[in-house]
C-alpha positions as CSV (number, residue, x, y, z in Angstrom):
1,X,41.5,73.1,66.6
2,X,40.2,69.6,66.3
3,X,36.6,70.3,67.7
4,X,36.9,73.8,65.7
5,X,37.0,71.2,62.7
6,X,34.5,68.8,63.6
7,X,31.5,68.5,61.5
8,X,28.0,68.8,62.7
9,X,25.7,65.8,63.4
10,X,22.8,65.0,60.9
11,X,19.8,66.6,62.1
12,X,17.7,63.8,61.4
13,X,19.4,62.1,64.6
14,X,21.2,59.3,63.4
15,X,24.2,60.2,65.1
16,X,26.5,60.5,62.3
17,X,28.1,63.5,60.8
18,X,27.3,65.0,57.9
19,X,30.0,65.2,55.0
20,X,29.8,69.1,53.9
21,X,29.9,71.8,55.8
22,X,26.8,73.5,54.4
23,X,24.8,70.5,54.6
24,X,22.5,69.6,57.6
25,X,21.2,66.0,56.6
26,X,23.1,62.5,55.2
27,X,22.6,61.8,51.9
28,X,19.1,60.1,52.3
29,X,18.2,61.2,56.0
30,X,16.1,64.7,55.5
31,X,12.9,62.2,55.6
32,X,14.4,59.2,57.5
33,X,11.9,59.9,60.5
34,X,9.7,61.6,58.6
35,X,6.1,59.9,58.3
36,X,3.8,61.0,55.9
37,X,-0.3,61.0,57.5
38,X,-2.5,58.7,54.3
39,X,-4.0,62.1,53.1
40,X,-0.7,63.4,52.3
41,X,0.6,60.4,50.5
42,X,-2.9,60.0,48.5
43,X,-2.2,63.8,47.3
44,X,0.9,62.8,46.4
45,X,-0.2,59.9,44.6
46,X,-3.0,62.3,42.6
47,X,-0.1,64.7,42.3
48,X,2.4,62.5,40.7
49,X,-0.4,60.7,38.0
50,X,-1.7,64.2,36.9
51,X,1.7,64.5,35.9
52,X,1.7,61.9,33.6
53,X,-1.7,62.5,32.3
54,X,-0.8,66.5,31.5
55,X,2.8,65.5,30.2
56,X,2.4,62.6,27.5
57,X,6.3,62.8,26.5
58,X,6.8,61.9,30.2
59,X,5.0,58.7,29.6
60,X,7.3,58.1,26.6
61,X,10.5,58.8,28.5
62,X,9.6,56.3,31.2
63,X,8.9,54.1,28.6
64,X,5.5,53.8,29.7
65,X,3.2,53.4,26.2
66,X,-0.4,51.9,27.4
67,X,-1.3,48.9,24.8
68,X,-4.6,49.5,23.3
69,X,-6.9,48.0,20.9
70,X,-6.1,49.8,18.1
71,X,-2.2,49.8,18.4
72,X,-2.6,45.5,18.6
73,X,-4.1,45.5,15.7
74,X,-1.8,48.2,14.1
75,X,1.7,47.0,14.9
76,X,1.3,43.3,16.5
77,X,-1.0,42.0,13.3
78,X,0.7,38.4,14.4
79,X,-1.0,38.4,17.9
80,X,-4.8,37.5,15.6
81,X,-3.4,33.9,14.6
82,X,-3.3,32.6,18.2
83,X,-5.8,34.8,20.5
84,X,-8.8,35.8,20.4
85,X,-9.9,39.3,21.2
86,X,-12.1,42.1,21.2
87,X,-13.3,45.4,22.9
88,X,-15.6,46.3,25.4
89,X,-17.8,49.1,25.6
90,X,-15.4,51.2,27.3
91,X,-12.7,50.7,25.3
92,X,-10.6,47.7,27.1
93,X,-9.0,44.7,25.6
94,X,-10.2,41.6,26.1
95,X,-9.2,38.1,25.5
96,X,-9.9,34.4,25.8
97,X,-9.0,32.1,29.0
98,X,-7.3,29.1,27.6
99,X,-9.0,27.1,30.1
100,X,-12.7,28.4,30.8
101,X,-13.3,30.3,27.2
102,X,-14.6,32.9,28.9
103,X,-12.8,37.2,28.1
104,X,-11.4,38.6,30.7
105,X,-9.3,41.9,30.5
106,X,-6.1,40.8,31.0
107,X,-3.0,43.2,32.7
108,X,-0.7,45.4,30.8
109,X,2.0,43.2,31.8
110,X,-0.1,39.7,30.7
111,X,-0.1,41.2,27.0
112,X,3.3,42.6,27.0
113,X,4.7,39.1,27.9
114,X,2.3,37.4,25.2
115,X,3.7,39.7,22.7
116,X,6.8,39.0,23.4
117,X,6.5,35.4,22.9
118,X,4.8,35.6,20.0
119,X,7.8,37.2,18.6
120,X,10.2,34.4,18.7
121,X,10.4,32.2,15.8
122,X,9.3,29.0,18.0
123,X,6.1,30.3,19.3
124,X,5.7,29.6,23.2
125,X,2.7,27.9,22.7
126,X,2.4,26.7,26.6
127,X,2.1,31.1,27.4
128,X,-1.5,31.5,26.9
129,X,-4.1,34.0,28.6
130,X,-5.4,32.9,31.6
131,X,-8.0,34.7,33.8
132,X,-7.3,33.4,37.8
133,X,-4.8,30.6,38.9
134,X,-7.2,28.1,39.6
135,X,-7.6,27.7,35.1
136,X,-3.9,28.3,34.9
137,X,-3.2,25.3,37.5
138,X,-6.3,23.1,35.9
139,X,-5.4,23.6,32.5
140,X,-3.2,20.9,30.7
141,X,-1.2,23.3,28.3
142,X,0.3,25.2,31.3
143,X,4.0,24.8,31.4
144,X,4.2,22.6,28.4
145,X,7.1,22.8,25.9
146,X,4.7,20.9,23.7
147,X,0.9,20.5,23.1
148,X,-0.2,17.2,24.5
149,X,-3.1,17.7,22.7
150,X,-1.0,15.7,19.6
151,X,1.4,14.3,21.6
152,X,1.4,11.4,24.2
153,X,3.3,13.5,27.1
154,X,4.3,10.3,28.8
155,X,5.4,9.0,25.4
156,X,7.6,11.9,25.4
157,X,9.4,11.5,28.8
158,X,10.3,8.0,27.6
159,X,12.3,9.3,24.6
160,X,13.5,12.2,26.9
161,X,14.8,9.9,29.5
162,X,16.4,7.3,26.5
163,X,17.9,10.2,25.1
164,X,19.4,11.5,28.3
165,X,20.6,8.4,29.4
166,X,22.4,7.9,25.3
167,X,23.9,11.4,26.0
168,X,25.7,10.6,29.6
169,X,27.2,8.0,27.4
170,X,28.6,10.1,24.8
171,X,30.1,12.9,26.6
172,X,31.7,10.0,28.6
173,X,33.2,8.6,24.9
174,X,33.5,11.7,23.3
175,X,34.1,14.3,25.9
176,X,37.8,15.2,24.3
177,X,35.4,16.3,21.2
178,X,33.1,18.6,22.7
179,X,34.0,22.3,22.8
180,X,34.4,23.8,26.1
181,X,32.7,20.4,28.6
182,X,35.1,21.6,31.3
183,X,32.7,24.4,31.9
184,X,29.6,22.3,32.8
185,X,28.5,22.4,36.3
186,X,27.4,24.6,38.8
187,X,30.6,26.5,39.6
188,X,31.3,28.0,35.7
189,X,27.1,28.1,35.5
190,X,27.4,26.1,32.0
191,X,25.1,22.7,30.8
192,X,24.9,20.9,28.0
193,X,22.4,21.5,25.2
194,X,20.9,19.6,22.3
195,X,21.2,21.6,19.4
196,X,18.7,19.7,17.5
197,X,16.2,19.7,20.3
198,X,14.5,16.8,22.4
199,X,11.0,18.1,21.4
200,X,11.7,18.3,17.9
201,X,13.3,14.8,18.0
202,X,10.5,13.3,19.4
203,X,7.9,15.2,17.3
204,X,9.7,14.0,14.4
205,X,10.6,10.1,15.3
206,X,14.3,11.1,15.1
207,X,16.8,8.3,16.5
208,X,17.8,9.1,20.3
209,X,21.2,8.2,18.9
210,X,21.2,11.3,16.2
211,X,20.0,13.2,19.4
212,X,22.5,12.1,21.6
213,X,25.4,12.4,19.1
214,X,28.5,14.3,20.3
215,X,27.7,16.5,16.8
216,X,24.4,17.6,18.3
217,X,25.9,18.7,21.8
218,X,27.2,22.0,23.0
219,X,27.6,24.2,26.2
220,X,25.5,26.6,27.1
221,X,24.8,29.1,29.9
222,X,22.0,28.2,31.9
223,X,20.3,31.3,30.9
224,X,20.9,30.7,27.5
225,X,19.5,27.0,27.5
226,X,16.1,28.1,29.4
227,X,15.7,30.2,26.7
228,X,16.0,28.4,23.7
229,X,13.8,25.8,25.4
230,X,12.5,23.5,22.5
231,X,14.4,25.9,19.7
232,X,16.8,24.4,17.5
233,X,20.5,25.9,16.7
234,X,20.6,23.1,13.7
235,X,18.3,21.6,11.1
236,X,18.1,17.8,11.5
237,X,20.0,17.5,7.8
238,X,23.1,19.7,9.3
239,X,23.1,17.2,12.2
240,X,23.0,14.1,9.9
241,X,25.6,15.2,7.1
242,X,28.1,15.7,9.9
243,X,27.5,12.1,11.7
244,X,27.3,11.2,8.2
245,X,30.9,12.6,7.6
246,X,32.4,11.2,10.8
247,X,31.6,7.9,9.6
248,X,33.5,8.3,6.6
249,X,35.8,9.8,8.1
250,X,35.9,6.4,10.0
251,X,36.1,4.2,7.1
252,X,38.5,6.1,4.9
C-alpha cells in the first residue's frame, strides 16, 4: 500500500516528488533545465514589448507612464526654476550637466528622481543632472547638503563639529529630558536629530548652544533622519521661546 501511495518524482529530475497527483513538475521546475538558444529569448523579448506597445492600459497597470517633454511642462511646471531643458529633433528630453554645461538626454529614472526631489519643500539642491561619473565625481555640488558656492564648507564643519561636541554634553545633562534616548544606538536603529538643523544653524549664525539645546533634540529612525537631511521640524523662534521658557522656569 505504501508504494501504491507514493507520489511520482518531478520530471524535471531533481529528485523530489511532486505534491499533486496530477501534476508532473515542482512548483518552478517545468523549465529548471530548460535553456532557451538567443534567438528564442530575442523573440521573446520582441514578443513581450509588442505587448506593451499594442496594449497602452498595460503600460498604465505596470505603472509604466514614459516622461515626455510635453507632460514636464504640463504637470511638473516647478522642474523650469532649477533645470534647464529642451527637445531634440526627435522628440527626447534633454538637460544641462551641472558640471560641463553641455545637454545630454538623461534616463527615465535620472528625471523621475529629480522630480521627486524637487517636490520636497527643502529642495535637494546637491541632486543635479549629470552626464558620466567623471563630472559627477569632479563637480563640487555633488553630495552637498549645502552650496559651497555661498558657504565656506570648511567653515561649516567647524560649527558642525562645535555643535556636536555641545550636544554630547547635553544629552549627558539632560538625558532624563529627552523623549525616548534609550532607543539610540544600533540595536533599537534610533539617533538623535536636531530639529532645528545644523545647516540652517550655520546658514543663519545661530548659537551652537540654541542648536545643541536638549529643546532642539529628538530621536529619530535612521531612515527618518537621512531623510530630513538639512529639513527642519521647528522654526528657530519655536526653538527659542521654549529655551526662553525654561529659563524662566528657572528663575521663578
Amino acid at each position: 500500500m505504501e508504494i501504491l501511495n507514493k507520489m511520482k518524482l518531478c520530471k524535471c529530475g531533481c529528485g523530489k516528488e511532486v505534491t499533486k497527483e496530477n501534476n508532473n513538475y515542482l512548483v518552478g521546475h517545468w523549465n529548471k533545465n530548460k535553456l532557451y538558444t538567443k534567438k528564442t529569448k530575442n523573440k521573446m523579448s520582441i514578443s513581450a514589448l509588442k505587448k506593451f506597445i499594442n496594449r497602452p492600459e498595460l503600460r498604465k497597470k505596470c505603472g509604466y507612464s514614459k516622461l515626455t517633454y510635453k507632460r514636464i511642462i504640463e504637470k511638473y511646471d516647478f522642474f523650469w526654476e532649477v533645470e534647464e531643458i529642451k527637445e531634440d529633433e526627435n522628440g527626447e528630453i534633454l538637460v544641462k550637466c551641472k558640471f560641463c554645461n553641455k545637454f545630454f538626454k538623461p534616463s527615465g529614472s535620472q528625471l523621475g528622481e529629480r522630480i521627486r526631489s524637487l517636490k520636497k519643500p527643502l529642495k535637494n539642491i546637491h541632486n543635479y543632472f549629470y552626464c558620466s561619473e567623471e563630472c559627477k565625481k569632479s563637480c563640487r555640488y555633488y553630495n552637498r547638503h549645502i552650496d559651497i558656492n555661498n558657504y565656506d564648507l570648511n567653515k561649516f564643519n567647524e560649527y558642525c563639529t562645535i555643535v556636536d561636541s555641545e550636544t554630547k554634553k547635553t544629552i549627558l545633562k539632560y538625558r532624563h529630558l529627552i523623549k525616548n534616548i534609550e532607543l539610540r544606538g544600533k540595536k533599537y536603529g534610533y539617533e538623535i536629530d536636531h530639529k532645528y538643523s545644523k545647516t540652517e544653524g550655520f546658514k543663519n549664525n545661530t548659537d551652537p548652544l540654541v542648536i545643541s539645546n536638549w529643546r532642539n533634540l529628538e530621536i529619530l529612525t535612521v531612515k527618518k533622519n537621512s531623510i530630513k537631511k538639512g529639513k527642519c521640524s521647528i522654526t528657530i523662534e519655536e526653538l527659542l521661546s521654549l529655551i526662553e521658557r525654561d529659563k524662566n522656569d528657572r528663575m521663578g
